[in-house]
N, C-alpha and C positions, 0 to 999 in steps of 0.2 A: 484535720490536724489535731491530734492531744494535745491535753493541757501538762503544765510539770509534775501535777501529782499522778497522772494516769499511770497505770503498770500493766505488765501483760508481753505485748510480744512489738511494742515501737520500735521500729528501726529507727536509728539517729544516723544520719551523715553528717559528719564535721569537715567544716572547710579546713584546708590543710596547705601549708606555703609549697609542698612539692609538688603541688597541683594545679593547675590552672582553675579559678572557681567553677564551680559545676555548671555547664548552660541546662537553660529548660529542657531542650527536648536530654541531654542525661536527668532531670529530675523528673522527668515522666517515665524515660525506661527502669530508672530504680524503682517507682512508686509501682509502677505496670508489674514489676517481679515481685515487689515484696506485695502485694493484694492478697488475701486482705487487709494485711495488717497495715496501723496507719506507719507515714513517714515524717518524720520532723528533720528538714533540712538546715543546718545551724551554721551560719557563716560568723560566728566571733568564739570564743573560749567562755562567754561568760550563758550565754543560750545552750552551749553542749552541758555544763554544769544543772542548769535550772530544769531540763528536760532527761540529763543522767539516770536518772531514781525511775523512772518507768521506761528506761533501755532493754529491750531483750538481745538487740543487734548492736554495733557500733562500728559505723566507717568510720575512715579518714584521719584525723587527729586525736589518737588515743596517748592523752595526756595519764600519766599518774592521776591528778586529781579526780580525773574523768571517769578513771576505773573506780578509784577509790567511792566514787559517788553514784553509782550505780550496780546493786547489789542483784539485780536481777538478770543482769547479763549471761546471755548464752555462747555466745558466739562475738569475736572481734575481727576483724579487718584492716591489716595497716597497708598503707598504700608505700611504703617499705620493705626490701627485701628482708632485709637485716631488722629482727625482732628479738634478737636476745637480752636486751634491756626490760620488753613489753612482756617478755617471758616471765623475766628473774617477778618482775610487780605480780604478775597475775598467778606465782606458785603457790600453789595449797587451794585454788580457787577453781570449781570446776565451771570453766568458761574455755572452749577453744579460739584457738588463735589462726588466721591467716594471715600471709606475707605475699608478699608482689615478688614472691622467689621464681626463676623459671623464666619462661621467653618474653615476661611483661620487660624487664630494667636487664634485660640480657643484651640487647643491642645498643643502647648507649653506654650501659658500661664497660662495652668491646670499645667503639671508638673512642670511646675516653683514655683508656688504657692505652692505645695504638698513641693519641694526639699525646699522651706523656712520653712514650716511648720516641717517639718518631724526635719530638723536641727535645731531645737527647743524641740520637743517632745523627742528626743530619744537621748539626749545630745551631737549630734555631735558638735552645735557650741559651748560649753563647754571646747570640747578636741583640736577642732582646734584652740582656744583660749591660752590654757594652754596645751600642750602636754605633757602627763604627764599619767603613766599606775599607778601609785600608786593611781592615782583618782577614778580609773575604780569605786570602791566599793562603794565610796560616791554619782558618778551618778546615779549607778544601781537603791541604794535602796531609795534617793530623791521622792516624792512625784511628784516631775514635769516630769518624765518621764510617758508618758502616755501611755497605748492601746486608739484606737479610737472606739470600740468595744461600751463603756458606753458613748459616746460624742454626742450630737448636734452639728450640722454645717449651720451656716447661709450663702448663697450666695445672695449678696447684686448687681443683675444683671443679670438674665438670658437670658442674650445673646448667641452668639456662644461659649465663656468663661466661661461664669456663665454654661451654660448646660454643659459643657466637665467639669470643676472641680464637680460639682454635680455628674457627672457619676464614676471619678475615689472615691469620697467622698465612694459612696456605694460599689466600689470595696473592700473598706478601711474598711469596714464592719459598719461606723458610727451607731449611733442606731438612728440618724434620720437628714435628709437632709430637712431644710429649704430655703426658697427662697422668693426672694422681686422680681417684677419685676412690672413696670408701665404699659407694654401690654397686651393686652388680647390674652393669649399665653397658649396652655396647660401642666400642670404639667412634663408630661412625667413621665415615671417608678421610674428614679432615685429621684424624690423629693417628700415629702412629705406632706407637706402642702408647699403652695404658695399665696404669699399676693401678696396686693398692698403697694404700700409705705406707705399709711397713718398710715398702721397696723406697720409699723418697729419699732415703741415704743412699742408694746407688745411683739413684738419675740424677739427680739436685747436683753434683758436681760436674755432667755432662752438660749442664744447659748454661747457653750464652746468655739468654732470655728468662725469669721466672715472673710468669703474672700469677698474683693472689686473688682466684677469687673462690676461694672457699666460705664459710659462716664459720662464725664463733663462736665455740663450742667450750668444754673444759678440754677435750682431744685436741683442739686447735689452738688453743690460747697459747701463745709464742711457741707456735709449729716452726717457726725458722729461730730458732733460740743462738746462742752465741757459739756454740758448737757446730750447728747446719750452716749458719753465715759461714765460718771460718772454712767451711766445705765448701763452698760454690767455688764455680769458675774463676779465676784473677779477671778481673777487667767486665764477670758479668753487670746487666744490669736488673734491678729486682723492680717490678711494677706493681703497685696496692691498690686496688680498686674496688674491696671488701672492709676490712676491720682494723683498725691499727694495731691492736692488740695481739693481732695475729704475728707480730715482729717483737723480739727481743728490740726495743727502740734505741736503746743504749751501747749494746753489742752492733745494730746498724749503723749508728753514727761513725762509732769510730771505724769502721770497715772503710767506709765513703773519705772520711777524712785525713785515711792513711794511704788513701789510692788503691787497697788490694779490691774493691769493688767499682765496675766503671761507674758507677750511678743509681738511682733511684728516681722513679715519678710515684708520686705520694699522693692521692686523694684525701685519704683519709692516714689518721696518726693514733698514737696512742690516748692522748690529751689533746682534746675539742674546745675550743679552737687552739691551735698552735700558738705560742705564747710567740710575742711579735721581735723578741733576742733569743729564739732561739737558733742554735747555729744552722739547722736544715734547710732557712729561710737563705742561707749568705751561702752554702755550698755551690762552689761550680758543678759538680758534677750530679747533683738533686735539683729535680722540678718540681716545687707543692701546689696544689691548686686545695681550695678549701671544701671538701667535701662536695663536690658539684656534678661527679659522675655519672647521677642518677639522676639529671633533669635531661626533659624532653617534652617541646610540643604537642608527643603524641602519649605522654605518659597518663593522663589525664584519664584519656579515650581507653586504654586498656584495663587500668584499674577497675573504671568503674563497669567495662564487660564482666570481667572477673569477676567483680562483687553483682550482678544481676546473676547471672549463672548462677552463683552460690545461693545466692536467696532463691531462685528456682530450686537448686538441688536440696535444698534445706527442706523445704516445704513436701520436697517428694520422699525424703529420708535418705537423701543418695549421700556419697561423700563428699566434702567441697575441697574445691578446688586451691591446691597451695597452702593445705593443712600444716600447721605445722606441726612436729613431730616430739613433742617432750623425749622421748627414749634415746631419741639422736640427738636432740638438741639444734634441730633448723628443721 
């Protein structure tokens, strides 16, 4: 192990709350990749700080001050898809960035989106609402209870996210799976038509369903602006499981609040944490959960493959994995 003044090519892993703390045998398969160079594994914010300055690597929790404190840095790693904040800190700075973008946080935040979705369609957040069995009869036969059977579903991102909720979408038997995506990227089985964005003014009114899971870009920053809301479906529902920012937040309220939109499940908002009067918390027809999309038992276990592969490919001069892309912006 280095000391905190050593410099050169120290990989630091910082423990990080969307992670499970690292077991041994993941601190031997890191240390086994990053060989020769040393590893300092740092389980609090103030050991990431004191070991920062001789960083050439950095997993896990890349704090602003973290970056700020480590001038030698070549290479970071966030164990988060979404790095447009880690982006904005580290511009003008020649250090690349990786993101957990892709099939690492693809399959929880499909089911995430489904359990907002689903507790909307099938009146569960209704009853956890009002607990109450004498309702049972008024949910039942309500018009907003839905099969997905006759639905359209728009995914606004086909990324590792945007593919895994498309995939569970056809499990779900949809009668048709839409997609936006800006890559030149093939459909795959589960979708069925796939645009470019320029096209999301023509589909975005056909869909029952729009799940968000695009990145945050300046092209994306309020892609559903008050103009596109007032174009969806009456009675759709919109699902965020990416950015808040990605929503006119203003123009969606009042959609939700007037009825012309059936609802909203919200992971993630504009403003972190949701202030606890605001009205999205009190809508019947919004489920918010607080940012939580992205936990998983097994996120832990992937991140840290991801980040050993990369310290392999790093060392071999290859590309790493889940670069992120300044040109595009994710």
């Amino acid at each position: 192990m280095t000391g905190p003044g050593d410099t050169g090519r120290t990989v630091l892993a910082a423990a990080h709350a969307l992670i499970a703390p690292l077991t041994e045998a993941q601190v031997d398969a890191i240390r086994a990749a990053a060989a020769p160079d040393p590893v300092v594994v740092a389980r609090d914010p103030a050991t990431v700080l004191r070991h920062a300055p001789g960083a050439a690597v950095l997993f896990g929790d890349i704090r602003p001050e973290a970056l700020d404190a480590a001038p030698n840095l070549r290479w970071v790693q966030s164990v988060g898809a979404g790095v447009d904040r880690i982006a904005a800190h580290l511009a003008g700075r020649d250090v690349r960035l990786v993101s957990a973008k892709g099939g690492i946080v693809g399959a929880h935040l499909a089911e995430h989106a489904f359990a907002l979705l689903l507790a909307l369609t099938r009146g569960v957040a209704t009853v956890l609402r009002a607990p109450d069995w004498t309702d049972a009869y008024r949910i039942a036969v309500r018009a907003a209870q839905w099969e997905f059977t006759d639905r359209t579903m728009l995914v606004v991102g086909l990324g590792g996210a945007g593919r895994a909720v498309a995939r569970r979408a056809r499990g779900f038997e949809f009668a048709r799976i839409v997609a936006v995506e800006p890559e030149s990227v093939a459909p795959g089985p589960d979708v069925d038509l796939l645009v470019t964005p320029d096209r999301l003014d023509e589909v975005l009114p056909t869909a029952d369903v729009v799940v968000l899971t695009a990145p945050l870009t300046p092209a994306t920053r309020h892609l559903l602006n008050a103009t596109r809301i007032a174009a969806m479906r009456p009675g759709a529902i919109l699902v965020n499981v990416s950015r808040g920012d990605l929503v006119d937040e203003s123009a969606l309220r009042a959609a939700l609040t007037d009825g012309r939109l059936g609802g909203a499940g919200l992971d993630v908002v504009a403003r972190e944490p949701l202030a606890a009067d605001d009205p999205l918390w009190r809508l019947p027809n919004v489920v918010v959960t607080p940012h939580i999309a992205g936990g998983s038992p097994r996120r832990a276990e992937r991140v840290v493959d991801q980040f050993c592969a990369n310290l392999r490919r790093w060392h071999a001069g290859e590309p790493l994995l889940g670069e992120f892309d300044r040109s595009r912006g994710y």
